[in-house]
DRENTOR-76652 format. One record per atom (N, C-alpha, C, O): x, y, z. Coordinates in nm, 3 decimals. Layout:
N
R     east    north       up
R        X        Y        Z
...
! end
This chain:
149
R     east    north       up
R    0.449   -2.273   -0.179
R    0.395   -2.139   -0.159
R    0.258   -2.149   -0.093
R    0.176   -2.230   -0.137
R    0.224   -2.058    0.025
R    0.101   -2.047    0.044
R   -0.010   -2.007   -0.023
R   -0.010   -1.912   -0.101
R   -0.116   -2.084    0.006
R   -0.242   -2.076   -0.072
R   -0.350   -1.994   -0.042
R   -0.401   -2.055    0.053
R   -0.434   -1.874   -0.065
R   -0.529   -1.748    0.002
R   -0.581   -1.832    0.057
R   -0.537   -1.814    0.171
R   -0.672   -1.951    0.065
R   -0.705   -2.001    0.220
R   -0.610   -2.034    0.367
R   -0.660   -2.040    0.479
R   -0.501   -2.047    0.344
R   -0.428   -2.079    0.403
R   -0.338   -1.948    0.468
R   -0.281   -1.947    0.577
R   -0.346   -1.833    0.361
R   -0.325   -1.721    0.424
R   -0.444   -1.664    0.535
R   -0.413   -1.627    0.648
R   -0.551   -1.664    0.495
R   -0.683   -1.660    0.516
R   -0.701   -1.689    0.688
R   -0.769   -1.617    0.762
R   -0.633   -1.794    0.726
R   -0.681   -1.871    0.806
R   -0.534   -1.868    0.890
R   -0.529   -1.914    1.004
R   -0.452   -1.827    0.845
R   -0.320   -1.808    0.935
R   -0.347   -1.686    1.045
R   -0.285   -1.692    1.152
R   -0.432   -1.584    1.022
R   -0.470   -1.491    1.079
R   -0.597   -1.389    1.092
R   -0.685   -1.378    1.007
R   -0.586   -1.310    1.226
R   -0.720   -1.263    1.264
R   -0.711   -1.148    1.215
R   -0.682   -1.050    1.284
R   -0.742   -1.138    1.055
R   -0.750   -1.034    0.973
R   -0.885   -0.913    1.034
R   -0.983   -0.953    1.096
R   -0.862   -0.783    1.003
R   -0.939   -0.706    1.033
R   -0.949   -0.605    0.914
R   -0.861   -0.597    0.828
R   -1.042   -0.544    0.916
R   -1.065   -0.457    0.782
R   -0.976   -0.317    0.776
R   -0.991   -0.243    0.874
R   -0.927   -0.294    0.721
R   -0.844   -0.195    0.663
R   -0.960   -0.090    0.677
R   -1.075   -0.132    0.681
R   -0.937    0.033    0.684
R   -1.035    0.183    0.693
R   -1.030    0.189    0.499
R   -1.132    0.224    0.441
R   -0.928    0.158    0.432
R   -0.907    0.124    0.247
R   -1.003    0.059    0.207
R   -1.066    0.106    0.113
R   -1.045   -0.071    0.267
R   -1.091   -0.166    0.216
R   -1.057   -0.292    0.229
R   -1.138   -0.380    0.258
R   -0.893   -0.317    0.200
R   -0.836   -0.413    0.230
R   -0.816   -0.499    0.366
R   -0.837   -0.444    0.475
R   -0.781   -0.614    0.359
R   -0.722   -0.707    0.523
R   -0.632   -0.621    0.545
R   -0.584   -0.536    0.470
R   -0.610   -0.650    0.660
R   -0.479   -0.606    0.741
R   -0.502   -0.621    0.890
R   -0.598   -0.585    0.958
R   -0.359   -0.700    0.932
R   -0.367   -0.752    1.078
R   -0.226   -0.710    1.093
R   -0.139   -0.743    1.013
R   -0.194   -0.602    1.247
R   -0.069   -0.590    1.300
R    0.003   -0.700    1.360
R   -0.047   -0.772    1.446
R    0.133   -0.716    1.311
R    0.234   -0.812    1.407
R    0.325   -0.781    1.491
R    0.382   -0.865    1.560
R    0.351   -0.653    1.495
R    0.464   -0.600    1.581
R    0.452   -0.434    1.609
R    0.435   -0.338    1.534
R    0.466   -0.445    1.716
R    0.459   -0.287    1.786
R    0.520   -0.280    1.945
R    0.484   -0.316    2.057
R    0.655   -0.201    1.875
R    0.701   -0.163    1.980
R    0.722    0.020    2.000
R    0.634    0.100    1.966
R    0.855    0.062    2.060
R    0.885    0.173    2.081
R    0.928    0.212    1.945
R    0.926    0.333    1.922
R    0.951    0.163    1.889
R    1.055    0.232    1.752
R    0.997    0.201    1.633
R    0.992    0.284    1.542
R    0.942    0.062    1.621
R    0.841    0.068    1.466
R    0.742   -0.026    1.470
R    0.754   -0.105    1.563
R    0.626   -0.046    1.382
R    0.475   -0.140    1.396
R    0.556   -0.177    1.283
R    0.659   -0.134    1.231
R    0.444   -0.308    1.252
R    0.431   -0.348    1.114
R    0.315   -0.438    1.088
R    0.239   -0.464    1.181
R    0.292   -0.490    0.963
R    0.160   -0.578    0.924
R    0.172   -0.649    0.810
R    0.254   -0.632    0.720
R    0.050   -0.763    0.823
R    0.052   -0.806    0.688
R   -0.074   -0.749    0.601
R   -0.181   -0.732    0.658
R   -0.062   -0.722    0.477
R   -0.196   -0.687    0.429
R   -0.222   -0.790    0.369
R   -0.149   -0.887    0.390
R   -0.338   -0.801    0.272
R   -0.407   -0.876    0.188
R   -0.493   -0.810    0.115
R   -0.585   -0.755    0.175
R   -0.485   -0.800   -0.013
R   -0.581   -0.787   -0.135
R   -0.579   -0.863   -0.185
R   -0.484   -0.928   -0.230
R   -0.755   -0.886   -0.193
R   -0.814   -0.997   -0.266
R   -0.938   -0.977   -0.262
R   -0.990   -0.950   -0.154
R   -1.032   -0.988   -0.406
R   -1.191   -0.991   -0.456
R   -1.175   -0.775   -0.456
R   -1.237   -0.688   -0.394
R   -1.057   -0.769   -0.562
R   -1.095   -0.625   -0.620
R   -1.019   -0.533   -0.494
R   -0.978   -0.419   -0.515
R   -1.010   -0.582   -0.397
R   -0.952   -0.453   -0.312
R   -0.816   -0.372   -0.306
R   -0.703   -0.414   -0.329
R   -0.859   -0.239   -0.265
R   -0.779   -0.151   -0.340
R   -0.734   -0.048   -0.211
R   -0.800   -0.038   -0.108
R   -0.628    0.014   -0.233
R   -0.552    0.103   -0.105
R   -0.572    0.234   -0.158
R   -0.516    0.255   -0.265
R   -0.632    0.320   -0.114
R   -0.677    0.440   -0.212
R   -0.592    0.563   -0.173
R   -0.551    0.555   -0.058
R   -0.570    0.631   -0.215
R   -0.420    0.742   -0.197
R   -0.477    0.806   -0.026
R   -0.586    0.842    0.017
R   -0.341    0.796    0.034
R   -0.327    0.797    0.137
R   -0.148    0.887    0.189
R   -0.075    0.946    0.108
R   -0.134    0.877    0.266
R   -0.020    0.934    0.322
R   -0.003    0.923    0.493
R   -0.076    0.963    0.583
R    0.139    0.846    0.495
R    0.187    0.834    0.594
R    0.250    0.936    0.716
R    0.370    0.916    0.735
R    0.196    1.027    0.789
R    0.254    1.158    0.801
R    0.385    1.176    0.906
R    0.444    1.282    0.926
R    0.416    1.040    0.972
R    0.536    1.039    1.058
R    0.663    0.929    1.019
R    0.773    0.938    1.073
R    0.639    0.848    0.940
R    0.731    0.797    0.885
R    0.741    0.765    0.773
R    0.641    0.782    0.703
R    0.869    0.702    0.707
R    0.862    0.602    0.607
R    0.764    0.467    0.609
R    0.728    0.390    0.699
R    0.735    0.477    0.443
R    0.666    0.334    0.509
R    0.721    0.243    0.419
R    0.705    0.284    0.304
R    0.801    0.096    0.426
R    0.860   -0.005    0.381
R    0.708   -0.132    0.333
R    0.614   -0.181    0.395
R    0.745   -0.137    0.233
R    0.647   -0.259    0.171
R    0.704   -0.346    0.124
R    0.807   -0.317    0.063
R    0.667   -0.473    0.129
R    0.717   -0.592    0.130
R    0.635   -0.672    0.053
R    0.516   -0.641    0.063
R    0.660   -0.769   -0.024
R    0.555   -0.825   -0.142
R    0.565   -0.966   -0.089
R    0.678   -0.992   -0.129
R    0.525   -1.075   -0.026
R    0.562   -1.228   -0.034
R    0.521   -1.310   -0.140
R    0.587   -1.403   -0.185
R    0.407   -1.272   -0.180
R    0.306   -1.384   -0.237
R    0.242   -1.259   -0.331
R    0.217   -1.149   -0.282
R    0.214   -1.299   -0.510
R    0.082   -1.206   -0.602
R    0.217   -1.141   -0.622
R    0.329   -1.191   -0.629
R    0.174   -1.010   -0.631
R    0.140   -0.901   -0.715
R    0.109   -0.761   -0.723
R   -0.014   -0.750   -0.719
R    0.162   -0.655   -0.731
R    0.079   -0.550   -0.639
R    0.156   -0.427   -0.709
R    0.279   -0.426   -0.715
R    0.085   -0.332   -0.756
R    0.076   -0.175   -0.837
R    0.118   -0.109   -0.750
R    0.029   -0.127   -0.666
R    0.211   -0.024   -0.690
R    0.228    0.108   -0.614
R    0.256    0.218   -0.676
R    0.359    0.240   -0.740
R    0.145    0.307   -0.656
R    0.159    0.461   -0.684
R    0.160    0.513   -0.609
R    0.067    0.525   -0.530
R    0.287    0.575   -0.601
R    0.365    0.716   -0.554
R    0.322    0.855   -0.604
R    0.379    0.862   -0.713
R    0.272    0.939   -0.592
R    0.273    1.084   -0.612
R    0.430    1.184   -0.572
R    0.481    1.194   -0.461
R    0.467    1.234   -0.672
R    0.648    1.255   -0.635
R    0.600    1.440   -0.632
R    0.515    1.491   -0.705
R    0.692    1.522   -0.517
R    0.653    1.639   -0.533
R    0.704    1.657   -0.666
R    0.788    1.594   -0.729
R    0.604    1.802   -0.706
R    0.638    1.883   -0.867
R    0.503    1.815   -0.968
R    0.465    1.865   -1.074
R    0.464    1.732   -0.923
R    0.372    1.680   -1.034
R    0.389    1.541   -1.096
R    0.330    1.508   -1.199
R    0.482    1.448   -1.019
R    0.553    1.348   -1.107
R    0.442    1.198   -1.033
R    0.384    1.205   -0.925
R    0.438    1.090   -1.118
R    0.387    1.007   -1.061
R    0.482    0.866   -1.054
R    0.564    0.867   -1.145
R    0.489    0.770   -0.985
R    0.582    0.676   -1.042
R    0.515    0.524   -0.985
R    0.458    0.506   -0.877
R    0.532    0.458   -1.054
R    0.432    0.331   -1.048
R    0.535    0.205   -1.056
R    0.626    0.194   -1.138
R    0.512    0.145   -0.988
R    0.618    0.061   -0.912
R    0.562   -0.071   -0.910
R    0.452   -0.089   -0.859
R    0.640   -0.179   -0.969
R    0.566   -0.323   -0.972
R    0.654   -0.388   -0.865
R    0.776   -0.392   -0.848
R    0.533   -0.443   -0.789
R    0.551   -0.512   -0.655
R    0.554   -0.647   -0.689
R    0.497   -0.655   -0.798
R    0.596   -0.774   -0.645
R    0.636   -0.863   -0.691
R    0.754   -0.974   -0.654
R    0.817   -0.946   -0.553
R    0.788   -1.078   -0.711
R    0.927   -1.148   -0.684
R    0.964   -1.198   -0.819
R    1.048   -1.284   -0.842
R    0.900   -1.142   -0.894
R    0.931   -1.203   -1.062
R    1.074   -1.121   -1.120
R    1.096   -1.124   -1.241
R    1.164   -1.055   -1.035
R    1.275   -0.983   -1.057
R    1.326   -0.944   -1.173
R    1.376   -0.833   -1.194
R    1.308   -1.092   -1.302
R    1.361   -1.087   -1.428
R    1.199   -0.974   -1.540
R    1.192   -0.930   -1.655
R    1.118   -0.974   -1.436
R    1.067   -0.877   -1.508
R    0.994   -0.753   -1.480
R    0.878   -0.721   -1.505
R    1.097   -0.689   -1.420
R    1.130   -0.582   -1.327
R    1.031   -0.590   -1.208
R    0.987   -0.479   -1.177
R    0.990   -0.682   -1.142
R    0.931   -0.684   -1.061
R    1.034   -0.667   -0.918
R    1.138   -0.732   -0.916
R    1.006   -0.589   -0.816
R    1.089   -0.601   -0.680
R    1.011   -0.601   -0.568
R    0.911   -0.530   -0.568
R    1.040   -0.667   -0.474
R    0.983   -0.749   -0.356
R    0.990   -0.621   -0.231
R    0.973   -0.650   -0.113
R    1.008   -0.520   -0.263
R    1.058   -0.425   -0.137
R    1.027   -0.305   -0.206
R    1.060   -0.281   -0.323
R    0.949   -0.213   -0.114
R    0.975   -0.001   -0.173
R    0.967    0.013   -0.068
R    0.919   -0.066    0.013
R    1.037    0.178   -0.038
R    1.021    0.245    0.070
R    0.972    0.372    0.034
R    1.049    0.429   -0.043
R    0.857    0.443    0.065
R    0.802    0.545    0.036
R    0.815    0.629    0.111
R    0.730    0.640    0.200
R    0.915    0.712    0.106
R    0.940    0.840    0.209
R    0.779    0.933    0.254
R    0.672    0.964    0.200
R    0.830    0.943    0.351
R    0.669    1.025    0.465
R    0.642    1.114    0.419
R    0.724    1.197    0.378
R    0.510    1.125    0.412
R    0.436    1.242    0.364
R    0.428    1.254    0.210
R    0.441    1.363    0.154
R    0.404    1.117    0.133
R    0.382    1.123   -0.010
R    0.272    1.050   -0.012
R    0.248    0.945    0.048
R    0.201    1.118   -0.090
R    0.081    0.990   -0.115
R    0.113    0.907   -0.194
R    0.174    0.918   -0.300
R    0.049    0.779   -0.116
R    0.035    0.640   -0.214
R   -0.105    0.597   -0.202
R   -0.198    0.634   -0.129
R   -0.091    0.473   -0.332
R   -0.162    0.386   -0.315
R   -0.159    0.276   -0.406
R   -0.089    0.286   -0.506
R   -0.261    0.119   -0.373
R   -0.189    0.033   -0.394
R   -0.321   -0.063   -0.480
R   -0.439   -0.043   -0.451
R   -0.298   -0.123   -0.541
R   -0.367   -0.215   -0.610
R   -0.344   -0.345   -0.695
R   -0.247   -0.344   -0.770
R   -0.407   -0.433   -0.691
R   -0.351   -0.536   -0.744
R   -0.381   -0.511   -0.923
R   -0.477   -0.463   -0.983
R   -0.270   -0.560   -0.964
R   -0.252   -0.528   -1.151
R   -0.374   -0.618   -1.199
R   -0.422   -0.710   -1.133
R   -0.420   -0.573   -1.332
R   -0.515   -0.671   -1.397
R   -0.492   -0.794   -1.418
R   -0.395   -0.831   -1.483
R   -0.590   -0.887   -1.358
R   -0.543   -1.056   -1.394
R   -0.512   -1.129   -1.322
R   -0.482   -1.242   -1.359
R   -0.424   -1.009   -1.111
R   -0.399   -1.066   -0.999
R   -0.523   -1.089   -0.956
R   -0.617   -1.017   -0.989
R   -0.536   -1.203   -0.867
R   -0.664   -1.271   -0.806
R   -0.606   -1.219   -0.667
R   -0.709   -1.221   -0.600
R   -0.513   -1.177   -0.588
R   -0.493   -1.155   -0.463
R   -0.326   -1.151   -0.472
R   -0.249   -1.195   -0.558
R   -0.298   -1.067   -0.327
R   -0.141   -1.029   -0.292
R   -0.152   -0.998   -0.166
R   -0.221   -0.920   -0.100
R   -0.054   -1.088   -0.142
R   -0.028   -1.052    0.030
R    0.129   -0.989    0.095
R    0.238   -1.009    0.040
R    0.112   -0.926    0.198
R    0.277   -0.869    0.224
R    0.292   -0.816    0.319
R    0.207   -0.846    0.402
R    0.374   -0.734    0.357
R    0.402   -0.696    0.484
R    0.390   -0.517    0.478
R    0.374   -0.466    0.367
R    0.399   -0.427    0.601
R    0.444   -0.280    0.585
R    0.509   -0.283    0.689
R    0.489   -0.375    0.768
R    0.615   -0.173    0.719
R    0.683   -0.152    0.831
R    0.655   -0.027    0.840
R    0.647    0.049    0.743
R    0.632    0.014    1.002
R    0.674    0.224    0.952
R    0.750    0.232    1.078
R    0.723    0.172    1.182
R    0.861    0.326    1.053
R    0.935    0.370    1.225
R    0.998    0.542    1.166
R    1.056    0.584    1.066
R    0.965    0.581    1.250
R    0.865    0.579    1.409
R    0.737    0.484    1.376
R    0.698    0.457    1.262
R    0.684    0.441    1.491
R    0.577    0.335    1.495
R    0.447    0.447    1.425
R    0.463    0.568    1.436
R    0.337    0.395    1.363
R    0.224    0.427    1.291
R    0.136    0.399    1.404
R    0.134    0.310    1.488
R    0.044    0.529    1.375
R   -0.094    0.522    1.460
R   -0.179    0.559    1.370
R   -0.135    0.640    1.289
R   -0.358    0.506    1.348
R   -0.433    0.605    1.268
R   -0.469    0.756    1.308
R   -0.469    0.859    1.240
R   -0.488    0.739    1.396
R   -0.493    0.883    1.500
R   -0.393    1.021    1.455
R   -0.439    1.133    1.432
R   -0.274    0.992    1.449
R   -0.147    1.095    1.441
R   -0.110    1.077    1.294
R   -0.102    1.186    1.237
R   -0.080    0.948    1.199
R   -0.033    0.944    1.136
R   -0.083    0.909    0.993
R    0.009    0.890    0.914
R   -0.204    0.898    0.945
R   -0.239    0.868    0.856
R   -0.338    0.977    0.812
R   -0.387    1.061    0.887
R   -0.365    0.962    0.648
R   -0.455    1.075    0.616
R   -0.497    1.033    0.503
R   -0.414    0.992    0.421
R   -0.641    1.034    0.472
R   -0.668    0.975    0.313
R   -0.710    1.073    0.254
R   -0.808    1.140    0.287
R   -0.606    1.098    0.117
R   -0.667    1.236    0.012
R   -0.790    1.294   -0.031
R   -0.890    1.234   -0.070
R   -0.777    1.385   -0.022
R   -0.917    1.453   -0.112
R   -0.906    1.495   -0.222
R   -0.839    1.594   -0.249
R   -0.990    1.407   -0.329
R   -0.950    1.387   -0.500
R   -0.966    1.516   -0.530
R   -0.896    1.549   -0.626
R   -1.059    1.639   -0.468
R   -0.993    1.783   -0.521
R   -0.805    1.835   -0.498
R   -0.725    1.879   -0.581
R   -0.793    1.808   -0.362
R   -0.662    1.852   -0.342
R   -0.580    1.772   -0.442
R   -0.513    1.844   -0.516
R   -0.566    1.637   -0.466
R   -0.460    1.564   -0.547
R   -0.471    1.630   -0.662
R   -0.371    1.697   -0.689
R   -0.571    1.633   -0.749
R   -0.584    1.628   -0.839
R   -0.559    1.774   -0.925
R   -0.549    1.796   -1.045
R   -0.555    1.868   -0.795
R   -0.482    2.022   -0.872
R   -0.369    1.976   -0.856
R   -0.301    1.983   -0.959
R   -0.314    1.926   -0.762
R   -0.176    1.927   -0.769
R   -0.092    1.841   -0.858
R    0.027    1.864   -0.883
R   -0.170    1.729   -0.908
R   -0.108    1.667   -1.056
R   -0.243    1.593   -1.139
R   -0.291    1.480   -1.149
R   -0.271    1.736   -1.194
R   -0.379    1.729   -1.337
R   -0.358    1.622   -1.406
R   -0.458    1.559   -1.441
R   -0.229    1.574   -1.442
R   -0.245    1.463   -1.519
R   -0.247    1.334   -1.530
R   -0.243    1.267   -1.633
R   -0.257    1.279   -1.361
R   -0.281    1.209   -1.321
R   -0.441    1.187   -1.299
R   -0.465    1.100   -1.216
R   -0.534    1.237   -1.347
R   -0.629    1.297   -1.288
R   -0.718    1.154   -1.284
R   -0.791    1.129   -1.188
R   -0.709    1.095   -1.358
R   -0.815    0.929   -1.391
R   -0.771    0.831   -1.329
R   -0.842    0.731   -1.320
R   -0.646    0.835   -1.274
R   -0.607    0.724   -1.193
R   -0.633    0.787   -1.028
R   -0.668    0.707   -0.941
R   -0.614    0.925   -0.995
R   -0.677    0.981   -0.870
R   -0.815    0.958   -0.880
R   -0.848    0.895   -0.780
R   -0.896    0.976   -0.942
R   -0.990    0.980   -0.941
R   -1.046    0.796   -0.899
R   -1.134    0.749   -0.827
R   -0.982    0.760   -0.953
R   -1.053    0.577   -0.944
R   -1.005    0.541   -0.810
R   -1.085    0.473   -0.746
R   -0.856    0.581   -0.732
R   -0.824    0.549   -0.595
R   -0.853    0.630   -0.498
R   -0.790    0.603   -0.396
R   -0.930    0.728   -0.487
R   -0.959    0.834   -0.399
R   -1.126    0.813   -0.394
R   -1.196    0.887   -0.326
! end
């Protein structure tokens, strides 16, 4: 298995607008994609994809995904390859839901992939929440919006 220096150094990581690495590998007519990296606390703060699905991919670590579901629902999703303990290596987050992503207590770093098609631009397709708007819309989520926003 690869080692965070060795991820580190495989590529010309650039800073995420989140916080996190992230370097594109593919962009064509029909879909982009990337690898991210969290590591030293970094965190994907609720966001939304506004033209496609977006596919996540786990290789290496560890990694929290929160979904915001319309109606008020939240659903938290362990990213992973540890399978036997409900961990799964793949989500697809249908467009126009907010997410966001973080490594669980105790991960030192996680690296992985995203896909989106139609292809992702920041320009057209991305949008990062405003912890007033989330947070009427699911009150009881309100401490975990509040810490990723």
């Amino acid at each position: 298995m690869a080692t965070l220096p060795d991820i580190l150094a495989a590529y010309d990581w650039g800073h995420h607008p989140e916080g996190l690495l992230f370097v594109e590998t593919d962009r064509d007519a029909h879909r982009t994609s990337g690898h991210w990296l969290y590591h030293d606390g970094a965190a994907s703060v609720f966001h939304r994809v506004l033209n496609s699905d977006e596919l996540w991919f786990v290789h290496a670590g560890r990694l929290l995904l929160h979904v915001l579901e319309p109606g008020g629902g939240l659903h938290t999703l362990r990213l992973g390859t540890d399978l036997s303990n409900g961990e799964r290596p793949r989500h697809v987050v249908p467009r126009g839901l907010w997410q966001a992503a973080e490594l669980p207590p105790g991960e030192p770093w996680a690296f992985g992939t995203c896909v989106c098609a139609p292809p992702f631009t920041f320009e057209r397709s991305f949008e990062i929440a405003d912890t007033a708007t989330l947070t009427a819309g699911w009150p009881e989520h309100e401490a975990l919006i509040r810490r990723l926003t």
